[in-house]
C-alpha positions as CSV (number, residue, x, y, z in Angstrom):
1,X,95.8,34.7,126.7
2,X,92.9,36.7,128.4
3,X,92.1,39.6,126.2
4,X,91.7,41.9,128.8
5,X,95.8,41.0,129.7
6,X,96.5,42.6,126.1
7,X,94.5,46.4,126.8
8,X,97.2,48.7,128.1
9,X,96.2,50.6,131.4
10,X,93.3,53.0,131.2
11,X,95.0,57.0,131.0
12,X,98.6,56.4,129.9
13,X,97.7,58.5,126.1
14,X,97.7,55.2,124.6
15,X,95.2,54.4,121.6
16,X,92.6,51.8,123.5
17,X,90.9,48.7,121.7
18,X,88.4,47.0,123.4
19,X,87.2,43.4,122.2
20,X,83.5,43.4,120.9
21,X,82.1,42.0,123.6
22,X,83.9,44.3,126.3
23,X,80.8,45.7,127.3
24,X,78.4,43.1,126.7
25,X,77.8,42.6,130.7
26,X,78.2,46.4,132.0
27,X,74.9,46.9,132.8
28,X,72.7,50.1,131.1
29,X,74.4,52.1,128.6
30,X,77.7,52.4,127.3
31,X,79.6,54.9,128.1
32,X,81.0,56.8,125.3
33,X,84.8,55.7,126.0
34,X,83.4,52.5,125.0
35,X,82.8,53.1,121.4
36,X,86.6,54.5,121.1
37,X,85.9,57.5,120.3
38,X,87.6,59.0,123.2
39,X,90.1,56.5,124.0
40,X,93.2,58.7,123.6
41,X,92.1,60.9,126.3
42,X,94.7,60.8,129.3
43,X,93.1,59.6,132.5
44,X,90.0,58.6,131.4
45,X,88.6,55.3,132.7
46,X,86.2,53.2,130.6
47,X,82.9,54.5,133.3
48,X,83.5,58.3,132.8
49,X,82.0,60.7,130.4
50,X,85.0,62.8,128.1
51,X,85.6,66.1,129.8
52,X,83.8,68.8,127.8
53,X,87.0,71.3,126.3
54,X,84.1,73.7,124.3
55,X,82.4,76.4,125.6
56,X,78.6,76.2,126.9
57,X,75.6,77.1,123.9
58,X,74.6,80.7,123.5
59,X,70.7,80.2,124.6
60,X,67.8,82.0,122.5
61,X,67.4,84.6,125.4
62,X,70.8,85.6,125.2
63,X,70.5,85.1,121.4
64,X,67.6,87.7,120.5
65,X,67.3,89.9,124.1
66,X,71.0,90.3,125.6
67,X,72.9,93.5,124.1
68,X,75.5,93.0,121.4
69,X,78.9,94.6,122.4
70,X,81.2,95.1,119.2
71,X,84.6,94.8,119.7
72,X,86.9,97.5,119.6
73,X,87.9,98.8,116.1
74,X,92.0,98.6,115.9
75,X,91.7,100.7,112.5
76,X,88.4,101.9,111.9
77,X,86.5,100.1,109.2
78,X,89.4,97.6,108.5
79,X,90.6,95.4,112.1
80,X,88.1,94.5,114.7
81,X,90.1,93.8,118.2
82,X,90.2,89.6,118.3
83,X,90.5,89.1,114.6
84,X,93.2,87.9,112.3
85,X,94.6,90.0,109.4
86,X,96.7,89.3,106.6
87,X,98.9,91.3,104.9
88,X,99.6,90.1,101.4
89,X,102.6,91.6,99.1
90,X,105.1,90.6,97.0
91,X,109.0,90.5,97.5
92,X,110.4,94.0,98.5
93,X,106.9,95.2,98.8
94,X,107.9,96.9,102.0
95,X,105.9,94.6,104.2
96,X,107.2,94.5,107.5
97,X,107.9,98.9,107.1
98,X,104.0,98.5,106.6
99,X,103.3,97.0,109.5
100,X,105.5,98.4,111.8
101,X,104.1,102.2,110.9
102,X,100.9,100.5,111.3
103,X,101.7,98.7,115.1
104,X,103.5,102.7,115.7
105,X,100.2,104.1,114.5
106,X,98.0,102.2,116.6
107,X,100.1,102.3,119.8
108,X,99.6,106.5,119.3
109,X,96.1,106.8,117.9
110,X,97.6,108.2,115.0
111,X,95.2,108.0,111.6
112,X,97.3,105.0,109.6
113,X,97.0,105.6,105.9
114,X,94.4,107.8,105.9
115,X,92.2,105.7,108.4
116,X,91.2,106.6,111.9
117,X,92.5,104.2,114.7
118,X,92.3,103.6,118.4
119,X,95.1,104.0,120.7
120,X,96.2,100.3,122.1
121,X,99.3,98.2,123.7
122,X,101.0,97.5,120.2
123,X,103.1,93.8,120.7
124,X,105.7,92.9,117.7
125,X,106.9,89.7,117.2
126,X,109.9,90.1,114.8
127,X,110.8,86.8,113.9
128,X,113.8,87.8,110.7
129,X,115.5,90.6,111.4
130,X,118.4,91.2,113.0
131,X,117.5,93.0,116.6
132,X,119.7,96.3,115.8
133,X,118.4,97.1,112.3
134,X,114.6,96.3,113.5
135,X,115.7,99.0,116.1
136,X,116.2,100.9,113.5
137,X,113.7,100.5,111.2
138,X,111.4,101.7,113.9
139,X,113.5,104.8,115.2
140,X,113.0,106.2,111.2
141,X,109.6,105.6,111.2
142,X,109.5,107.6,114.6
143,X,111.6,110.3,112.7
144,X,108.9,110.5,109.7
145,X,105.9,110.3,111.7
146,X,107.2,113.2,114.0
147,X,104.9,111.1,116.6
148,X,107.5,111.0,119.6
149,X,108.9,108.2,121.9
150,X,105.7,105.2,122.1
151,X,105.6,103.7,125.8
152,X,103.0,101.7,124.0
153,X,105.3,100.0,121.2
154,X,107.0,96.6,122.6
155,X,108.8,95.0,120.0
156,X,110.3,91.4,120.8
157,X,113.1,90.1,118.8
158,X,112.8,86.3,118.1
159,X,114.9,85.8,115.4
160,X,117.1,82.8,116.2
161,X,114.3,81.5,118.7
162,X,111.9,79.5,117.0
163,X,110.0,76.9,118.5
164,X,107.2,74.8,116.5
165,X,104.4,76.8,115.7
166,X,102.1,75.3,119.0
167,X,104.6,75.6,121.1
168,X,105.4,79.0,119.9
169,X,102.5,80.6,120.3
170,X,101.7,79.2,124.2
171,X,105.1,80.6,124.9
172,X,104.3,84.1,123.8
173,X,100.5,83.8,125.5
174,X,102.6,82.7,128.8
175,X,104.9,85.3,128.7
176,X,102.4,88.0,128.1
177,X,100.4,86.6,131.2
178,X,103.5,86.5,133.5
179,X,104.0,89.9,132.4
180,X,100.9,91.0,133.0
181,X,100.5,92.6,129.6
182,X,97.1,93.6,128.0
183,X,98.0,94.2,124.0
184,X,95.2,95.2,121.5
185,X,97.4,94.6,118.8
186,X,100.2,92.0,118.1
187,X,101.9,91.7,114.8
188,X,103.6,88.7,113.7
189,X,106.2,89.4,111.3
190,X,106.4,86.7,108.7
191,X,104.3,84.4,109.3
192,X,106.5,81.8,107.0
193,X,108.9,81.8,109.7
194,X,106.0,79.7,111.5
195,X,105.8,76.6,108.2
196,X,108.4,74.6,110.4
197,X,107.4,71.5,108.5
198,X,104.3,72.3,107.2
199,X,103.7,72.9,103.2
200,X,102.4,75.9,102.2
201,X,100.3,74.7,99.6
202,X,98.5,72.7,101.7
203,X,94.9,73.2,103.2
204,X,95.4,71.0,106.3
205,X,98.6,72.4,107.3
206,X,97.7,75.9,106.3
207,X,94.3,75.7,108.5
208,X,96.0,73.7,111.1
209,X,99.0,76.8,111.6
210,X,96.3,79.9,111.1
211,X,93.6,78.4,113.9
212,X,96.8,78.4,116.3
213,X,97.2,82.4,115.0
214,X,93.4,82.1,115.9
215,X,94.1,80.9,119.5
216,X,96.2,83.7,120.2
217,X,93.8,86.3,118.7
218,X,91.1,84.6,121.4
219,X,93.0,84.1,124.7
220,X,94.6,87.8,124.3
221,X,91.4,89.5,122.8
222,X,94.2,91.1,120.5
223,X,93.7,91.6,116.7
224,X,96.4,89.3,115.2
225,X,98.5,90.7,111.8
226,X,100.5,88.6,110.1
227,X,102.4,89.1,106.7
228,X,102.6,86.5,103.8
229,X,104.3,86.5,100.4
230,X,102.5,87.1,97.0
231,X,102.4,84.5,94.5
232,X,104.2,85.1,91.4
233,X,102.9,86.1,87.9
234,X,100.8,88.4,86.5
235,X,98.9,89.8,89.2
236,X,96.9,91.8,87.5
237,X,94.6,88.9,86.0
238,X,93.7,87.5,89.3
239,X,91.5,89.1,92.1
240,X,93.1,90.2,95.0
241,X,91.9,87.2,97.1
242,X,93.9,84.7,95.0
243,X,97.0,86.5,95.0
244,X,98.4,85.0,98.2
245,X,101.7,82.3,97.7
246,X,100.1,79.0,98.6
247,X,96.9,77.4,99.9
248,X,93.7,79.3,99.2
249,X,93.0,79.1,102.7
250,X,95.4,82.2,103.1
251,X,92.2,83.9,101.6
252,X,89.7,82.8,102.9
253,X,90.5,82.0,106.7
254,X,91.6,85.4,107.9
255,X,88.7,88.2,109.0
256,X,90.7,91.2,107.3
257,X,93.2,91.0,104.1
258,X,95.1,93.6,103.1
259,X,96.4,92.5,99.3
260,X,99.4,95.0,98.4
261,X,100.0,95.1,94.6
262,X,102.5,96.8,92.3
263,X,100.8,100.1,90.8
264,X,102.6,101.3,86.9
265,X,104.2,103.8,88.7
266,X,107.2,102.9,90.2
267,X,107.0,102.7,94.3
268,X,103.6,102.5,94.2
269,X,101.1,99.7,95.4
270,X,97.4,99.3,94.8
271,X,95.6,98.6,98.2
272,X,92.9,96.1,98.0
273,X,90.7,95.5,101.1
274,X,88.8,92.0,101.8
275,X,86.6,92.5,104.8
276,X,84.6,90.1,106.4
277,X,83.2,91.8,109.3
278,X,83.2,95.8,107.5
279,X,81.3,97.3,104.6
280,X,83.5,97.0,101.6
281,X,85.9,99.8,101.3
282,X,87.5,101.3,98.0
283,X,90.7,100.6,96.9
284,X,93.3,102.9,97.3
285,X,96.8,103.7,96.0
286,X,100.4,104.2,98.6
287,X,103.4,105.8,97.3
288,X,106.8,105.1,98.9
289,X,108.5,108.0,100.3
290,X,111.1,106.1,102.8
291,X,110.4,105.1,105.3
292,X,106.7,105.1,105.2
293,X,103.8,104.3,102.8
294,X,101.7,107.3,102.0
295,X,98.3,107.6,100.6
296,X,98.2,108.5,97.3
297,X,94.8,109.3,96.0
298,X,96.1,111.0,92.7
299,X,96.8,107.1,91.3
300,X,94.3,104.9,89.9
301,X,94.3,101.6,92.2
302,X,93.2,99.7,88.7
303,X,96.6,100.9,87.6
304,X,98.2,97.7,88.2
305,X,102.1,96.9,86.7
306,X,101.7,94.7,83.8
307,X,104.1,92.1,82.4
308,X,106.3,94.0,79.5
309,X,104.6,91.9,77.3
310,X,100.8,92.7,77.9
311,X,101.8,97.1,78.7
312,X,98.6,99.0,78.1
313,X,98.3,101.7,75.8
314,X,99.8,104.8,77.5
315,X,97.5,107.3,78.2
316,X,98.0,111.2,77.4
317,X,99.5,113.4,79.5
318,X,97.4,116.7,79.5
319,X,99.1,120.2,79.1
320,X,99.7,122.3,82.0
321,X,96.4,124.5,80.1
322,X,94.3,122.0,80.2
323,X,95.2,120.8,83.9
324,X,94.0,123.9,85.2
325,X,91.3,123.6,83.2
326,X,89.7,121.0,85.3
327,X,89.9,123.8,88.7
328,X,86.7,125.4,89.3
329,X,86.7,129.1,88.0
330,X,84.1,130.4,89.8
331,X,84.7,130.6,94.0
332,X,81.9,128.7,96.0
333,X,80.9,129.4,99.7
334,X,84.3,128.3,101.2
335,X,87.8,127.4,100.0
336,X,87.2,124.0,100.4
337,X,84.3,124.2,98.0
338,X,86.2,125.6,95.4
339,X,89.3,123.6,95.9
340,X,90.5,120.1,94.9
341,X,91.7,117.5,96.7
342,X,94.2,115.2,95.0
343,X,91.2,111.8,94.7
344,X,89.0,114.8,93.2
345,X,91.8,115.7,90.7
346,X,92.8,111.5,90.1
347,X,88.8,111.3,89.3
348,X,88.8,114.1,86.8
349,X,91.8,112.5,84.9
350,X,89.7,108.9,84.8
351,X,87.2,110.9,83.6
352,X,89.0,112.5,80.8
353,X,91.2,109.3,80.2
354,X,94.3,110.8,81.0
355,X,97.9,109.6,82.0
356,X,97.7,110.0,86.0
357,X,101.4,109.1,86.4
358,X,101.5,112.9,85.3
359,X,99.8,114.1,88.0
360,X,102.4,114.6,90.1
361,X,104.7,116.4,87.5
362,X,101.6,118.8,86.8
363,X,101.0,119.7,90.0
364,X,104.9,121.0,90.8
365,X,104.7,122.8,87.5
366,X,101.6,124.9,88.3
367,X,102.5,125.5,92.5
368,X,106.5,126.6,91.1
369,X,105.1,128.4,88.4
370,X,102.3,130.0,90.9
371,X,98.8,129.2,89.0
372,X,98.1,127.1,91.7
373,X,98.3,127.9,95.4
374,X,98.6,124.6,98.2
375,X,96.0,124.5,101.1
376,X,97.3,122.0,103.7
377,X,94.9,119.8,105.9
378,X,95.9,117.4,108.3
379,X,96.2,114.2,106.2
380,X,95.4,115.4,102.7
381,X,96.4,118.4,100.5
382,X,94.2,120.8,98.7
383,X,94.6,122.6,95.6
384,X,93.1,126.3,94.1
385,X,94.3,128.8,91.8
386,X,92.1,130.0,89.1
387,X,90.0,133.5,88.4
388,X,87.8,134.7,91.0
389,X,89.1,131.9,93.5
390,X,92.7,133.8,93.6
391,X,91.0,137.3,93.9
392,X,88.3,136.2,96.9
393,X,90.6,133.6,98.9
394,X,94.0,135.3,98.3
395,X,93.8,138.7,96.9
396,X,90.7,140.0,98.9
């Protein structure tokens, strides 16, 4: 048989094998299809270069002279438009309420948690709950925000309409074409929904599923959120970066991770921030208050739940005396200046080594019992009651 009879046509996706001496008479060099390293290309013939699917090289000129433009900052200090971001919590940690107040935030320009953020398109992708209680879930987060109707908000219910991950995520790029939709945020609500096949504890599947979360973050110019499970045990030995339910690449592939962990006090979650593209940020403590997650700066973030077995000494509780001792006596300049904010009160009990799960308790005693008066700001609370404070701010 001629072994040119037993080579398949050129261009039909098949794998092509050439015999060693295929090219032994084409004269000059070999084109590349001829070492095989393209030969599952469609349509290419054995004379033709491999189409070039990259982009082109950034030169030195634009390298060192050509302005850099930053993206947009989704929430400042914490998602760059075009990025990915995970959101990493354990079971019933209130995930997908996190993100949706976040996606409402963004779609308002209202400050999320505390942080600044810039109004955008908000796209979510809800891929497990049942259409009428997401409808919902959103309407009370509306309610508690007080933030009105969002023109900006589109939330698409796919439960029930999965496709494999590839094919998934073309389909929601085409559609938002053919709409004619420009999003700066989409939110892809859980991302475990997306497996299909795939094992979670494996790098090449992990990688392979989060750079098709990447393709959609580039061909939209959207930043990309996605929510994924804790792993179980204690969490409070591991860093926040190996706390995610699977492969390690879950930590190290995505540009922003948000790690939610269970504070000691009950509702609560420490807030760890791994940033890639940011200065680092402190962590910070939320406090459920349904239907939202609220800042709480009078917890300690370190404050972590620990197995029954490994519970840290309790700390004191201070007297309602010795609370207000740690409020300035003597008014400054301003009310501000001779007020504290509740991070400025969670600091003083660090400082002193006391319980802060009595913070809260302290601070209703001394407003209802009128030793301390409330000064509310826009996003924080301020508190003031002692000596010549009352007599300048209140009494004169």
């Amino acid at each position: 048989m001629n072994p040119d009879d037993t080579n398949p046509p050129v261009g039909n996706g098949s794998i092509i094998r050439f015999p060693e001496d295929a090219f032994s008479k084409i004269p000059g060099p070999a084109p590349c299809a001829a070492q095989g390293a393209f030969g599952v290309v469609p349509g290419m013939s054995v004379a033709q270069p491999p189409r070039i699917l990259l982009p082109p090289f950034d030169t030195a000129a634009q390298t060192w002279s050509e302005e850099i433009v930053s993206p947009t900052e989704i929430v400042r200090g914490v998602i760059h438009a075009g990025t990915k971001t995970a959101i990493i919590g354990g079971s019933k940690s209130y995930k997908t309420w996190v993100q949706m107040d976040l996606g409402y935030s963004v779609s308002l320009g209202l400050p999320w948690w505390g942080l600044p953020t810039t109004k955008q398109r908000v796209l979510y992708i809800n891929l497990e709950i049942p259409a009428p209680h997401a409808r919902k879930r959103l309407r009370d987060i509306r309610r508690a925000r007080d933030g009105g109707e969002s023109a900006g908000f589109t939330l698409w219910n796919l439960r029930g309409h999965l496709l494999p991950a590839e094919v998934m995520i073309q389909q929601i790029i085409a559609r938002i074409q053919q709409e004619n939709e420009k999003f700066g945020l989409i939110i892809v609500d859980p991302i475990y929904k997306m497996l299909g096949g795939r094992d979670e504890n494996s790098a090449g599947d992990i990688t392979e599923l989060l750079n098709v979360f990447e393709k959609l973050a580039v061909e939209t110019g959207a930043a990309v959120i996605f929510g994924a499970h804790m792993s179980k045990g204690n969490q409070a030995a591991k860093e926040p970066m190996d706390r995610a339910s699977g492969s390690g690449v879950f930590a190290r592939d995505p540009d922003t991770i948000l790690v939610l962990t269970k504070h000691e006090e009950a509702d609560a979650f420490s807030v760890d921030l791994v940033l890639r593209n940011f200065p680092p940020m402190p962590s910070f403590v939320v406090r459920r208050e349904h239907p939202l997650m609220v800042r709480a700066d009078d917890l300690d973030p370190e404050d972590l739940k620990l197995p029954k077995m490994a519970r840290r000494p309790q700390k004191p509780a201070p007297t309602l005396e010795l609370f207000m001792e740690i409020f300035p006596l003597v008014a400054g300049p301003t009310l501000e200046d001779s007020a504290l904010g509740n991070s400025q009160i969670a600091a003083a009990f660090r400082e002193k080594n006391w319980n802060p799960g009595s913070i809260k308790a302290l601070k209703e005693r001394a407003v209802e019992s009128g030793l301390l008066r409330v000064r509310r700001l826009a996003h924080n609370r301020q508190f003031f009651g002692r000596g010549e404070v009352i007599g300048r701010f209140i009494e004169g």
